[in-house]
N, C-alpha and C positions, 0 to 999 in steps of 0.2 A: 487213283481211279479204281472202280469196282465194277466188274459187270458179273452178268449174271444169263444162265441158261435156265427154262425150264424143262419139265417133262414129265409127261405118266398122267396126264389127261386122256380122257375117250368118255366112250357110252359103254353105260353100266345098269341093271334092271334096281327097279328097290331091292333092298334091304343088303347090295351087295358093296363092295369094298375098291376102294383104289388108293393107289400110293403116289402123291406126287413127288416131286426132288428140284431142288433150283440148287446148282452149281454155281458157284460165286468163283472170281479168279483177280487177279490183280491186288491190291491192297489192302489183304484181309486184317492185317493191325489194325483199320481206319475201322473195322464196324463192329459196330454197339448193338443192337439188334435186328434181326433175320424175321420177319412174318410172311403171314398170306391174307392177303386179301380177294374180296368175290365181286364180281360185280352182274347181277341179272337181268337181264331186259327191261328199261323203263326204271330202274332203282338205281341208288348209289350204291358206289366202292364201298363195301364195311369189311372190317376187319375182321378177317374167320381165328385165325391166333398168331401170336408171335414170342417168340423165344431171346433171351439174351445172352451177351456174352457169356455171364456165367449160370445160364443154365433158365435162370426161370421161365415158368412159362407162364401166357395168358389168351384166357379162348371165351370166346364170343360166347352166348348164355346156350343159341343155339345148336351150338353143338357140343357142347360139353358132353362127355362120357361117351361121345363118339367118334369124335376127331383125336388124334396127336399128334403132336407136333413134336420134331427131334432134331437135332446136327449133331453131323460127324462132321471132325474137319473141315472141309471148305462145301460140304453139302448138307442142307436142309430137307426134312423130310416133312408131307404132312398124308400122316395113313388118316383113309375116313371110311370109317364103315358104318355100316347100319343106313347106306345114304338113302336120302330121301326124297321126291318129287322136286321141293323147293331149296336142292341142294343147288340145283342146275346153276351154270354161273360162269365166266371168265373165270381164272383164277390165276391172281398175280401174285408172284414173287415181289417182299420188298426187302430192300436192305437201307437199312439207317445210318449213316455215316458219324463217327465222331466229330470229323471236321468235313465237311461239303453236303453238299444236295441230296439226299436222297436218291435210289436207285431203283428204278422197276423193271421189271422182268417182261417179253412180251409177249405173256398170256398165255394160259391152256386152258381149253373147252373141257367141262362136264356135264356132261349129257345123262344124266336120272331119269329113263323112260321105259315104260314097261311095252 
């Protein structure tokens, strides 16, 4: 089993910055890759980026060159800056299991408002 905390959600003005983090615990041999997902009012889940065990990364077209995504050890990072009006979103932690279901995190608010 794997679970997962998030944190480092809030309200932020344009063009300004925040760092998310999902602490993973329990059976961290089992996962294969670590992302974030968004979801905003009225739209689907899509995947903002996600990182793999050994490092790679992959990010969404809209935010390239402004999001990163990182782990240390049993935590995830996803710094986003430059953010924007239609940044605003849920933002979930997911973790991808070698063997079981899938894991999601439950949620942090960003709030892009001037």
């Amino acid at each position: 089993q794997v679970q997962v905390v998030e944190s480092g959600g809030g309200l932020v003005q344009p063009g300004g910055s925040l760092r998310l983090s999902c602490a993973a615990s329990g059976s961290l041999f089992n996962i294969y890759t670590m992302g974030w997902y968004r979801q905003a009012p009225g739209k689907q889940r899509e995947l903002v980026a996600d990182i793999s065990r050994g490092g790679s990364t992959n990010y969404a077209d809209s935010v390239k060159g402004r999001f990163t995504i990182s782990k240390d050890k049993n935590t995830m990072y996803l710094q986003m800056n430059s953010l924007k009006l239609e940044d605003t979103a849920v933002y979930y932690c997911n973790v991808q299991l070698v063997i079981g279901p899938q894991v999601w995190g439950q949620g942090t608010q960003v709030t892009v408002s001037s």
